[in-house]
C-alpha positions in Angstrom: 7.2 5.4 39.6 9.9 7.5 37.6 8.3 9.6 34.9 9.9 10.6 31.7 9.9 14.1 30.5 7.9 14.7 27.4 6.0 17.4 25.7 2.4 18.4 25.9 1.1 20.5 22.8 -1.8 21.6 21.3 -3.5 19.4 18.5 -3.4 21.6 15.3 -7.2 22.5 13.9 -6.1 21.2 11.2 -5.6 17.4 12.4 -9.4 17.8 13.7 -10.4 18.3 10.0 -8.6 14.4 9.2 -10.0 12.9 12.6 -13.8 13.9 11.7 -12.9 12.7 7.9 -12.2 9.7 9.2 -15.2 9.4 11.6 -17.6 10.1 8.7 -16.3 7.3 6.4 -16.8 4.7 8.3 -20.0 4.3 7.2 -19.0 3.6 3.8 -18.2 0.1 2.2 -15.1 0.4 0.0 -13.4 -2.2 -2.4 -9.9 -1.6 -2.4 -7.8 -2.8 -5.5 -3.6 -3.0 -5.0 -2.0 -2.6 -8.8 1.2 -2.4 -9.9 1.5 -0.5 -13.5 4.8 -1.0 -15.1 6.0 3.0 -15.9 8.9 2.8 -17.1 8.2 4.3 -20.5 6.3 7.3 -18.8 9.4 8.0 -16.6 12.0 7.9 -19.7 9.9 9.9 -21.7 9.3 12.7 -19.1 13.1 12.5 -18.5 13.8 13.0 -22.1 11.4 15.9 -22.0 13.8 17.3 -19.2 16.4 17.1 -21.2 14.9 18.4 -24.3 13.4 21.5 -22.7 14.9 22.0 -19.2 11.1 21.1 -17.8 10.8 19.0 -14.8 7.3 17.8 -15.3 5.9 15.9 -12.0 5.5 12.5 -12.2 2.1 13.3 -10.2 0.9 15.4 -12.7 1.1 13.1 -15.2 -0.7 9.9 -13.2 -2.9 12.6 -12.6 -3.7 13.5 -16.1 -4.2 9.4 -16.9 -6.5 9.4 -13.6 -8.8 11.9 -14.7 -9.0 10.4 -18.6 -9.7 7.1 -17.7 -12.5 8.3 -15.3 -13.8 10.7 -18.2 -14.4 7.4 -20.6 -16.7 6.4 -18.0 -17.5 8.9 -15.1 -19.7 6.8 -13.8 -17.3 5.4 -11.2 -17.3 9.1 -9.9 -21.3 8.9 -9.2 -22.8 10.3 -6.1 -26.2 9.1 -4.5 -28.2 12.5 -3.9 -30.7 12.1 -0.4 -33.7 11.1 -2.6 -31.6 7.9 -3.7 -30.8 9.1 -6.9 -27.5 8.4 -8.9 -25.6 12.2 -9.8 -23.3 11.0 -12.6 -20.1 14.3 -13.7 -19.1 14.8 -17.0 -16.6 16.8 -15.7 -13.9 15.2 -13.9 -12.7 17.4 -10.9 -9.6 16.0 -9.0 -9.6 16.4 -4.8 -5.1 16.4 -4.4 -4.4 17.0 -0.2 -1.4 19.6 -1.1 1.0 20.1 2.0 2.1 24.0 2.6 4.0 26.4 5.3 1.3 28.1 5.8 2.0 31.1 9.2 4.9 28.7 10.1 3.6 25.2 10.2 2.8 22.4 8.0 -0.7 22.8 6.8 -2.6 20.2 4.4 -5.7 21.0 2.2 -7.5 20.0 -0.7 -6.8 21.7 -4.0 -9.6 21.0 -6.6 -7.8 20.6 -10.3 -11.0 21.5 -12.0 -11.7 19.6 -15.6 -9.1 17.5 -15.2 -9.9 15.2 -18.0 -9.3 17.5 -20.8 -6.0 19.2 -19.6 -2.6 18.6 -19.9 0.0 17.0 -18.1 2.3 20.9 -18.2 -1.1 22.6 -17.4 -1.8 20.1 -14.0 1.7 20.1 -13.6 1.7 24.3 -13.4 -1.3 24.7 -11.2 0.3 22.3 -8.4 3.6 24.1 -8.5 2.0 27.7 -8.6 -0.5 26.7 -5.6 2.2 25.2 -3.3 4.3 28.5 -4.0 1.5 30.2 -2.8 -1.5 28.8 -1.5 -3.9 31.8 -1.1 -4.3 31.0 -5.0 -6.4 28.0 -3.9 -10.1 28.5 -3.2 -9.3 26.2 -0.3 -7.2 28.0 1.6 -9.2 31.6 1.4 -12.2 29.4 3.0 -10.2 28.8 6.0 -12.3 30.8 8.1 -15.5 28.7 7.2 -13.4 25.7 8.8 -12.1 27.5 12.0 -16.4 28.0 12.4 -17.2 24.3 11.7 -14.8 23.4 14.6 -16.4 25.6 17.0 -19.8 22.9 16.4 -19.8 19.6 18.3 -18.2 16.7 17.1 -21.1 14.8 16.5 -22.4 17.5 14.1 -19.5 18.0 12.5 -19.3 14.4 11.4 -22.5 14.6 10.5 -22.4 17.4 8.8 -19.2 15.5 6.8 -22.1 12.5 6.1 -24.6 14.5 4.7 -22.1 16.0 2.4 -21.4 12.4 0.3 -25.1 12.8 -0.7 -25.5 16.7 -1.6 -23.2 15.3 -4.7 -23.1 19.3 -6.4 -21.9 20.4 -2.9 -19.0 17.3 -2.7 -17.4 18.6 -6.0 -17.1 22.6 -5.3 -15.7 21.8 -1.6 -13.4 18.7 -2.3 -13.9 17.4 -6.4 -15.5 14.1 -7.9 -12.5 12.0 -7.1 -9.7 12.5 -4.5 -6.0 11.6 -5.6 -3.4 11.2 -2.3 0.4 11.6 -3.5 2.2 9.9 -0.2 5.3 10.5 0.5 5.8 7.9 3.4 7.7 5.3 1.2 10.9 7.5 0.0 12.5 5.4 -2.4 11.0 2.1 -2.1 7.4 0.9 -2.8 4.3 0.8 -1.2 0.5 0.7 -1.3 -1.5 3.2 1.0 -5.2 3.1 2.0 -7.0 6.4 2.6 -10.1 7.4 4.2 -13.2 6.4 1.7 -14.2 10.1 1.3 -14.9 10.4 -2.3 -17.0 7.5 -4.6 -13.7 6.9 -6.1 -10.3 7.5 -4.2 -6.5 6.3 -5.4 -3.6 6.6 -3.9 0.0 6.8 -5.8 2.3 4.9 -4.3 5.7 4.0 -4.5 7.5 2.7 -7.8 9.9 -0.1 -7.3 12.4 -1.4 -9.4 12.0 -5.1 -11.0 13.9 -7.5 -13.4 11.7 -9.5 -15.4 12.4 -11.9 -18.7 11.4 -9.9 -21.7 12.3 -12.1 -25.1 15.3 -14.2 -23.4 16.8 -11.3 -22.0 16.8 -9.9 -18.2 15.8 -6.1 -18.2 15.0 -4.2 -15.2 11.4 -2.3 -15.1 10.1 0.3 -12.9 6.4 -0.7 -11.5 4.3 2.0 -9.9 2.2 0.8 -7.1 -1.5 2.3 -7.0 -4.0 1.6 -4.3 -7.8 2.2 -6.2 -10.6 2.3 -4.1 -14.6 2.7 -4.4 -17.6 2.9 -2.6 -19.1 -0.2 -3.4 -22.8 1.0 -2.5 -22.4 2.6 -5.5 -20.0 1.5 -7.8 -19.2 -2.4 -8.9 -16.6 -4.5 -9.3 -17.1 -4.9 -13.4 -16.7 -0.8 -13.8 -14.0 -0.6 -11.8 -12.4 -3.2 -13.8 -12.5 -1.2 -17.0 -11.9 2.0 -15.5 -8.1 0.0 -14.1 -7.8 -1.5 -17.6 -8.0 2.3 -19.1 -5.4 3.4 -16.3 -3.1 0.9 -17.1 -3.3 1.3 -20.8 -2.8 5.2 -20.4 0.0 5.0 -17.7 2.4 2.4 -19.7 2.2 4.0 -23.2 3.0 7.3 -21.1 -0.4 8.7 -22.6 -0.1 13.2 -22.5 3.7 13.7 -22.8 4.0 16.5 -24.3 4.6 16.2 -28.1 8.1 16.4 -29.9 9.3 13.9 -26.9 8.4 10.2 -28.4 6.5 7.9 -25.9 8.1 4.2 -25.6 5.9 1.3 -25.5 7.4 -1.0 -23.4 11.0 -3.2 -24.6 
């Protein structure tokens, strides 16, 4: 049997940290909603804002922003179940984003918590991702890698169970990894795209890609740019008719380009 060369390498520690994430939310029973939100206002308004003041503002920041108001009109999609069966329902609205770094010469991913996310702006958000992927030590998460290196020395069994037990110590879930989680893929390049993450937060979306589309607007052919969102709850605690609302919100926020900075008019849709 001829054998073809390949490579043999460590697993980085951090890949454990996904595999046990995943282990531990299997147990969960998610609803997964696939929406398209037409943006196209959001993205010429944020352009014009470029223009107007040399500011590239991320387009994350600002689906972001909408996330977190929409889920601040009615946090209780972000409700945890505490281990006496009780709902925990935030005020606050505290956004888990995975942020990929160099960090001592490889590609490292962690959590950064954007705390109070529902009463900032897009330019703040938009400042405290840049400044923390410049340098990550100014992330709580990355000064507690230490604390991760121990919870790898445990068992895998404990360590998913360990990840369990966290969903329902709801105060612990939002210092460690926020009320919501919020994935910005990258996979899809230019083209569109839904991805479906690991349930590990009550409410979980993923952004997308954004795909250009013509549709008939008064007799006339115009071209549109849809962002494709993947919105996903636990379903032992949240139901469908919430979830419903909170997408209306997030669509009503995301086309009318909702938190562009003023002085930089916000087009409804032609």
């Amino acid at each position: 049997m001829q054998h073809v060369d390949a490579r043999v390498v460590q697993v980085p520690w951090a890949r454990q940290l996904v595999i046990d994430a995943g282990r531990a939310a299997r147990r969960r029973h998610p609803i997964h909603g696939l929406v398209e939100v037409d943006v196209t206002s959001a993205r010429g308004a944020l352009r014009s804002h470029q223009e107007a003041t040399g500011e590239d503002l991320s387009f994350t920041a600002f689906v972001i922003a909408c996330i977190a108001r929409a889920v601040a009109a009615d946090p209780s999609v972000q409700a945890y179940r505490d281990l006496r069966g009780r709902e925990v329902i935030f005020d606050q609205v505290d956004v888990g984003l995975p942020i990929e770094v160099e960090l001592n010469g490889s590609p490292f991913a962690f959590t950064h918590v954007l705390r109070d996310a529902g009463t900032r702006t897009v330019q703040d958000l938009h400042r405290e991702i840049r400044a923390v992927k410049a340098d990550p030590q100014l992330s709580p998460s990355v000064r507690k890698t230490p604390w991760a290196h121990a919870y790898l020395l445990l068992p895998g069994f404990v360590r998913v169970a360990l990840l369990r037990t966290l969903h329902r110590l709801p105060h612990r879930q939002r210092d460690i990894a926020g009320t919501i989680g919020v994935t910005a893929v990258g996979m899809f390049g230019a083209g569109g795209g839904w991805g479906i993450a690991f349930q590990l937060h009550t409410l979980g979306i993923v952004i997308g890609g954004i795909v250009r589309r013509p549709i008939l607007f008064q007799g006339r052919l115009v071209e549109r740019e849809y962002l494709q969102l993947t919105v996903s709850v636990d379903h032992d605690i949240v139901d469908g008719a919430p979830t419903a609302r909170f997408v209306k919100r997030l669509r009503d926020l995301l086309t009318v380009a909702d938190g562009i900075p003023s002085g930089v008019p916000a087009r409804r849709p032609a």
